[in-house]
N, C-alpha and C positions, 0 to 999 in steps of 0.2 A: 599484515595487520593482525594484531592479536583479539580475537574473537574468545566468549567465552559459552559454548555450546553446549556445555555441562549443565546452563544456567536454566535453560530452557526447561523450565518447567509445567507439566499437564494440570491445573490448578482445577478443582472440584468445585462448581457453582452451588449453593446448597439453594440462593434465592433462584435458580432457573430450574429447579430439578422440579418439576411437580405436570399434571394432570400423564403420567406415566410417560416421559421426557427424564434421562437423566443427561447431564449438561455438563461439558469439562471448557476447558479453556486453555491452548496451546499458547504458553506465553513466550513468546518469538521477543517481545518488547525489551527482553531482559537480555539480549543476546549482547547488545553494544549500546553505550550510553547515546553515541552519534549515529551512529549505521544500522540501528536499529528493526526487529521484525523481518518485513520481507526485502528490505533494501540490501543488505549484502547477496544473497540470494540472487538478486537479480539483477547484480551488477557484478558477480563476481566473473561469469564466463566474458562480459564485455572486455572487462579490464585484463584477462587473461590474451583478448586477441588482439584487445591495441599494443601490449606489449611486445606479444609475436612477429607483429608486422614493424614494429619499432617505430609504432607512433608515439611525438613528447608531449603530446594535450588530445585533453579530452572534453568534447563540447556537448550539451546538450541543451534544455528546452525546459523551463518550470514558472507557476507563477512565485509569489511574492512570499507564500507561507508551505513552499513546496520543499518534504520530506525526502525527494529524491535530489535534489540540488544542494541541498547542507550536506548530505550521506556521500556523495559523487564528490564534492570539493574535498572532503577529509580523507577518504578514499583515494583518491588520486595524490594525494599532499604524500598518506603513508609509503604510495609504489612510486614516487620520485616523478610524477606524473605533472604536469600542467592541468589549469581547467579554466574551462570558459563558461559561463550560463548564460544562457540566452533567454532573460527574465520579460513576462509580458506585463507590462505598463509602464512607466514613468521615474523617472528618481529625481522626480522636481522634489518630494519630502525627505524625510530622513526614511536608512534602510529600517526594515520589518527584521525584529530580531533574529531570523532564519535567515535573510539576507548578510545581515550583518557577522553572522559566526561563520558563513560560506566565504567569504571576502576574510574575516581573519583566517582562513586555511589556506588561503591563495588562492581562490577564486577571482579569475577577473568577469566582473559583472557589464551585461551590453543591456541596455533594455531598450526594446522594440513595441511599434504601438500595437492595441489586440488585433488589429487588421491585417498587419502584416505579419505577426506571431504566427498567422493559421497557413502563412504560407512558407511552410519550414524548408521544402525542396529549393524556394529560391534563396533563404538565407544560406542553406548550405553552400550554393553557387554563388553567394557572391561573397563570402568568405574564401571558399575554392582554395585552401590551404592542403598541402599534399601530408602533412605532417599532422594533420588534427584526425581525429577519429570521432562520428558524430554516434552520439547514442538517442535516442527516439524520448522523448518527453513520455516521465515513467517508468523510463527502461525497457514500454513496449518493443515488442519483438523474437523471434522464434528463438535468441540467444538468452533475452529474459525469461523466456515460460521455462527454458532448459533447466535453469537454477532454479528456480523456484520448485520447479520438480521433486528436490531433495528436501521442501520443507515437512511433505509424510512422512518420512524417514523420523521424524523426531516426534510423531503422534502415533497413538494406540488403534492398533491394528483393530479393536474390538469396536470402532463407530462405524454406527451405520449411514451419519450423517454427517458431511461436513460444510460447514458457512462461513463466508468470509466476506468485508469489504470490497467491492469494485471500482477503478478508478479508469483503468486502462485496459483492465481484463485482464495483463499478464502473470499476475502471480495467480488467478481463477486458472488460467488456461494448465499455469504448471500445475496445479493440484489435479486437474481433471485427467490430465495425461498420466499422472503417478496413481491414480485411484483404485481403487480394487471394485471387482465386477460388482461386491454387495454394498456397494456404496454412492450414495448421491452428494452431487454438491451444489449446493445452493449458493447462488450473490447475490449481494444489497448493491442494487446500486445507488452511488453517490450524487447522481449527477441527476437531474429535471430530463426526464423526457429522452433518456440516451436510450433510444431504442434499437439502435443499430450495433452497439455491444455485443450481443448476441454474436452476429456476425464475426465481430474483429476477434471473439474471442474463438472462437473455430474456426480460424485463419490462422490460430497459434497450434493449433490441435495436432498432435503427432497424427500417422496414418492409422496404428492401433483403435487410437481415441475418438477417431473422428467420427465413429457412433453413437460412442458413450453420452448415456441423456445427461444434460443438467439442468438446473431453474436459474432463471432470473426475475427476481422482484424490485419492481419500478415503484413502491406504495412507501417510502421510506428517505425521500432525501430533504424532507424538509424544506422545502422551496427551493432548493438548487446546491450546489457545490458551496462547501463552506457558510451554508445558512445555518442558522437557527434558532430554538425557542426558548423561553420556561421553560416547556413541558421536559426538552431534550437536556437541558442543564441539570433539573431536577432529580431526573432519572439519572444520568451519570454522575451526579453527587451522592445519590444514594445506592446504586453499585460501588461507590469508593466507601462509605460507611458501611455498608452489610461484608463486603469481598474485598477491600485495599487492593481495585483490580483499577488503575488509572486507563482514561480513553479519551479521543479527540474528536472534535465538534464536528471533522471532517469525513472520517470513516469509521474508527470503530465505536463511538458513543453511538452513530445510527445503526450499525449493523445489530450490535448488545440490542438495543432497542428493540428492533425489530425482529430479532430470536423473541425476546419474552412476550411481545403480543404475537406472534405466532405461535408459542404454546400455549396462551391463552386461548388462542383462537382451536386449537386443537389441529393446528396444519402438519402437525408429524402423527404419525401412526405412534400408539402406546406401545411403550419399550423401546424406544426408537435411542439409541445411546449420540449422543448428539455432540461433536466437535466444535468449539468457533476457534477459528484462527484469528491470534491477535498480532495484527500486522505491522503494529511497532510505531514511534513518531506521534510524538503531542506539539511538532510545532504548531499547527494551527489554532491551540487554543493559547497564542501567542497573542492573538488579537481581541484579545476577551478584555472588559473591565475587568482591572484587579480584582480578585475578590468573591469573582462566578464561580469561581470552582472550587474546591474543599484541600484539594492537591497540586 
């Protein structure tokens, strides 16, 4: 798959730099128009070992406006690869345009009801295919935190801070493991009340890491996964006027967000040089009236 890594650019916020905060922004978003931010990252060690073992398809787990199920279909199209998603809800309507561009790459779509969605171990069994390779909704897992690992690698060794969107933890977990001792990483998470995060994401933690402190903040998802408001529209329309930094309704419009009332709030120590990682994927503002967004 031809990647363009060169592209990845450390972009200066001039609207976040203020009460002695300066603010850059790793644009991971620009890596792949499809496979975008942390999604090759985090699927590139999977697909390295379904090949080894000589598996022809590859299955996994997302909802209806999910980032990692268009990224995993075109992905798998480029390595001669099968794919299956295992989509939660219905397809009594027409597909959701993130549905619909994963089916044009060869995706074959199953969709299952949300009740039985959460029970992923029995779909794997009764699929029970010796030739599919299942990857974990997200790309959760200690093969995803692996890659993810290398997204430091392409940001400035001189932050003291780095923050990122939370969905699954895994590409938090990789960053935490890659981090250097003078460095914190804070998440936003995405999700209403996931307070067991924490956990699943120190379950990805190399042995090194598994002291290393980090934050998680729950003050920021907007009523839940894929909610939102005015307030949060507003603000990521005028992020794209001040910075032509584009973000999703999903994770990183709330993360952005919630950096700048955080330095308003004065939650970083002055001089604090401060990272966000832009994790890539605006399908979800796929489901906006025309016209919400400026971009």
């Amino acid at each position: 798959m031809k990647l363009a890594p060169n592209s990845i650019a450390i972009q200066n916020i001039p609207m976040l730099t203020f009460n002695g905060v300066e603010t850059s922004i790793a644009r991971f978003d620009l890596l792949h128009p499809i496979v975008s931010g942390n999604k090759w990252f985090k699927l590139k060690y999977y697909i390295e070992e379904a090949i080894k073992y000589q598996k022809n398809c590859i299955a996994s787990f997302g909802g209806t406006y999910s980032n990692h199920i268009v990224a995993l279909a075109f992905v798998c199209k480029e390595n001669g690869l099968r794919s299956v998603g295992i989509i939660r809800g219905d397809c009594t309507t027409a597909l959701s345009p993130t549905l619909a561009q994963a089916k044009e790459f060869g995706m074959e779509l199953i969709f299952t009801s949300r009740t039985k969605y959460n029970e992923k171990e029995s779909i794997k069994n009764e699929f029970n295919n010796p030739n599919w390779y299942w990857v974990n909704e997200g790309g959760y897992g200690i093969i995803g935190a692996k890659g993810a690992t290398e997204m430091l690698t392409y940001t400035s060794k001189d932050n003291s801070a780095i923050i990122c969107a939370v969905g699954t933890g895994t590409m938090m977990a990789g960053l935490i493991n890659q981090s250097r001792p003078y460095q914190t990483v804070t998440g936003i998470s995405v999700l209403k009340n996931n307070f067991s995060i924490a956990n699943e994401i120190t379950n990805l933690l190399s042995d090194s890491a598994k002291n290393k402190p980090f934050n998680m903040l729950h003050e920021y998802h907007f009523g839940g996964y894929a909610k939102t408001n005015k307030q949060l529209l507003d603000f990521m329309n005028h992020l794209w006027e001040k910075e032509k930094i584009p973000t999703d309704i999903v994770y990183t419009g709330k993360m952005v967000f919630a950096v700048d009332q955080l330095i308003q709030n004065n939650y970083f120590k002055k001089g604090t040089k401060l990272t966000i990682i832009h994790s890539g994927g605006l399908q979800g503002n796929c489901s906006l009236p025309k016209g919400s967004l400026l971009f």
